[in-house]
C-alpha positions in Angstrom: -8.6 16.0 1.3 -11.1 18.8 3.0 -14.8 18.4 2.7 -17.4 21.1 1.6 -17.2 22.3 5.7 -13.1 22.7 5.2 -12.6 19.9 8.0 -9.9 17.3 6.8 -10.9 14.1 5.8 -8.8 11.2 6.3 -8.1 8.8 3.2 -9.2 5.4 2.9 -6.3 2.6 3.1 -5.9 -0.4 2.1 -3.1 -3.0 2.4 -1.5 -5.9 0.4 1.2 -8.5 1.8 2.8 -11.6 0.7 5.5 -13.1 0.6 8.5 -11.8 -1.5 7.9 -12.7 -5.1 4.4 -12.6 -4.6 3.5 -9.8 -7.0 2.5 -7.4 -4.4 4.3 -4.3 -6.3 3.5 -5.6 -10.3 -0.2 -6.0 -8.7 0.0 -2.2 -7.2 0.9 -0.6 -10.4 -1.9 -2.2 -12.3 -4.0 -1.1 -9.5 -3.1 2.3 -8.7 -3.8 3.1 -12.8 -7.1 1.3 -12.6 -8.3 3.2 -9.6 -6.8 6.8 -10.6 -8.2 6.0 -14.2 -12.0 6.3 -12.0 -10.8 9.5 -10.8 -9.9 8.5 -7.1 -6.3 10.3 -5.8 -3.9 7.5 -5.2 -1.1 7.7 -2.4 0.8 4.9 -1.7 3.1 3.4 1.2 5.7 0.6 1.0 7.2 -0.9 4.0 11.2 -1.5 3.5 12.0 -3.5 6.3 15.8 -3.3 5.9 17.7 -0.4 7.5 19.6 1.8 5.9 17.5 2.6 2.3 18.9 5.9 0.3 16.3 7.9 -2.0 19.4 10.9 -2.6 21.9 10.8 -5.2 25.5 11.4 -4.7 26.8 14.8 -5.4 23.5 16.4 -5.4 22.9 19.7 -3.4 20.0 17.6 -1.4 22.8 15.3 -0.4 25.2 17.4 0.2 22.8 18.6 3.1 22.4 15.6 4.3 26.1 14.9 4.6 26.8 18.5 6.2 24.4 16.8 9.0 21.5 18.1 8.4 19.0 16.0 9.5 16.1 16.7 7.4 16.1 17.8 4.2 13.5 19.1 1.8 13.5 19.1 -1.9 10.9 21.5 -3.5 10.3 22.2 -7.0 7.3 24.2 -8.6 5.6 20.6 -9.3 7.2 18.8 -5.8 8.3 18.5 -3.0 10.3 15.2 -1.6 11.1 15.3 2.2 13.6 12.7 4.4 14.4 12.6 7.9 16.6 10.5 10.3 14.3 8.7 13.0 15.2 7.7 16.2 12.4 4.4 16.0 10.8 2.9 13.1 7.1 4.8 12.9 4.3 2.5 12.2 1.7 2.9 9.5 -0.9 4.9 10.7 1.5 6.9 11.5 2.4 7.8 8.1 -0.4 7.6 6.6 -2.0 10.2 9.0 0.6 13.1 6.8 -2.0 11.8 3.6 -3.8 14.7 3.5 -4.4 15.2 -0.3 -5.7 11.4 -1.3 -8.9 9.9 -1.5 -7.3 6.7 -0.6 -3.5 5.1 0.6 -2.5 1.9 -1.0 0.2 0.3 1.1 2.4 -2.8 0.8 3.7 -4.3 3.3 3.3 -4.1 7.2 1.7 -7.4 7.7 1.3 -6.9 11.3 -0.9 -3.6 11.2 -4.8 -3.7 11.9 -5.1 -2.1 8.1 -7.5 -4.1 6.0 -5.7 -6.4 4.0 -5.6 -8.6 1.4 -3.0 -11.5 0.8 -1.6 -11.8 -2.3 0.1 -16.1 -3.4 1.3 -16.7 -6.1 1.9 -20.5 -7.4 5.0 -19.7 -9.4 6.4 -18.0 -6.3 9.0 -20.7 -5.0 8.7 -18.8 -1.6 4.8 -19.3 -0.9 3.6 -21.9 0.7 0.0 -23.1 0.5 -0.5 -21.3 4.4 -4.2 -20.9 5.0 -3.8 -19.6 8.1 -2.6 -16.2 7.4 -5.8 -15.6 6.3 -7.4 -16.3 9.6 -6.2 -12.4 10.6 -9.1 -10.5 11.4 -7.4 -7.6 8.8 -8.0 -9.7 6.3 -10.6 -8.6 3.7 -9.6 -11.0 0.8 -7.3 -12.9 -1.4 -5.5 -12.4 -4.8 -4.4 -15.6 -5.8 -3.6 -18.1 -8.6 -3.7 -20.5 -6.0 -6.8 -22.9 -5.4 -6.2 -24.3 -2.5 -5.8 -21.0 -1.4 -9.0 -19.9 -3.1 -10.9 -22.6 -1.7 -9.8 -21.6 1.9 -10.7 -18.1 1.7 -14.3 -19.0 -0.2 -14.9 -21.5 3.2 -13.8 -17.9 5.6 -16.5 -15.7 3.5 -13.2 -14.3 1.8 -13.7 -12.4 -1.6 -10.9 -14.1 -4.2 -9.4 -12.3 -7.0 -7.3 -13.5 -9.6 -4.2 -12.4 -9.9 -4.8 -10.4 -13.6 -8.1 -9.5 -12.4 -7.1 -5.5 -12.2 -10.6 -4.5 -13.1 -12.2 -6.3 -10.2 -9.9 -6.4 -7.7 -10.1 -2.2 -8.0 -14.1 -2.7 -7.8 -14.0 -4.7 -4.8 -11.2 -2.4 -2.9 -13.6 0.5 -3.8 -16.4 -1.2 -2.3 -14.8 -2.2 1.1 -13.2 1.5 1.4 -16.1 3.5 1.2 -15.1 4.9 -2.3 -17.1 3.2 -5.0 -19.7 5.8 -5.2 -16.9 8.6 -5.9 -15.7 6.7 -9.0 
């Protein structure tokens, strides 16, 4: 985004981890339309921390490219544009995030060990959480999404904010207030 003066602006992030099974991406999508429904631009980031992910389809021209060797390719349409490289080392987060340049604000899940504000997200029904009040003992940490009240309890005693897990409405008030952007809505 540019200001009034033309200089670029960088967007506001804001990141959510947990476990597999947490929620983290059902949580997102409720999330992103609540905040883009106040009129804030939405990008988004999600860490896949497995090698080898494919976003082209077989047969395509794109991937045709990309199996010629090419090693990046560029789709680009009237309405988009999609872009994939080959990298040499994994690039962290704000690394990405820093080619955001048309978004008010980056939602990201995953990359538990950047120095993004954060929020964990536990769910009870998830049979891989494990009541773990330490993770919130980060200093990234800016709160809890939970069902969990052990967990609730824990971040309350920290100075934590806690929302609920179907709490869209406040969970997008709060991540506007600790971002900067809750005037703009």
């Amino acid at each position: 985004m540019e200001s009034s003066e033309g200089q670029v602006l960088k967007p506001a992030v804001m990141s959510f981890v947990g476990r597999s099974g947490s929620g983290k991406t059902v949580l997102l999508e409720k999330l992103i339309a609540a905040i883009v429904a106040r009129g804030i631009k939405v990008g988004t980031l999600k860490h896949h921390g497995h090698k080898g992910f494919d976003i082209d389809v077989e047969g395509k021209d794109s991937w045709r490219h990309r199996q010629a060797g090419s090693s990046h390719v560029v789709v680009a349409s009237p309405d988009k544009i999609a872009s994939y490289r080959d990298l040499d080392h994994e690039l962290d987060a704000k690394e990405i995030i820093s080619e955001f340049t048309d978004v008010d604000l980056v939602l990201v899940e995953g990359y538990r060990t950047s120095e993004m504000p954060t929020f964990i997200v536990a769910r009870a029904a998830n049979p891989k959480q494990a009541s773990d009040p330490s993770e919130l003992d980060n200093p990234s940490v800016v709160g809890l999404v939970t069902d969990m009240p052990a967990m609730s309890e824990a971040a309350a005693r920290r100075g934590l904010p806690v929302r609920g897990l179907d709490d869209t409405q406040g969970l997008a008030d709060l991540v506007l207030e600790l971002t900067g952007l809750a005037g703009r809505a």
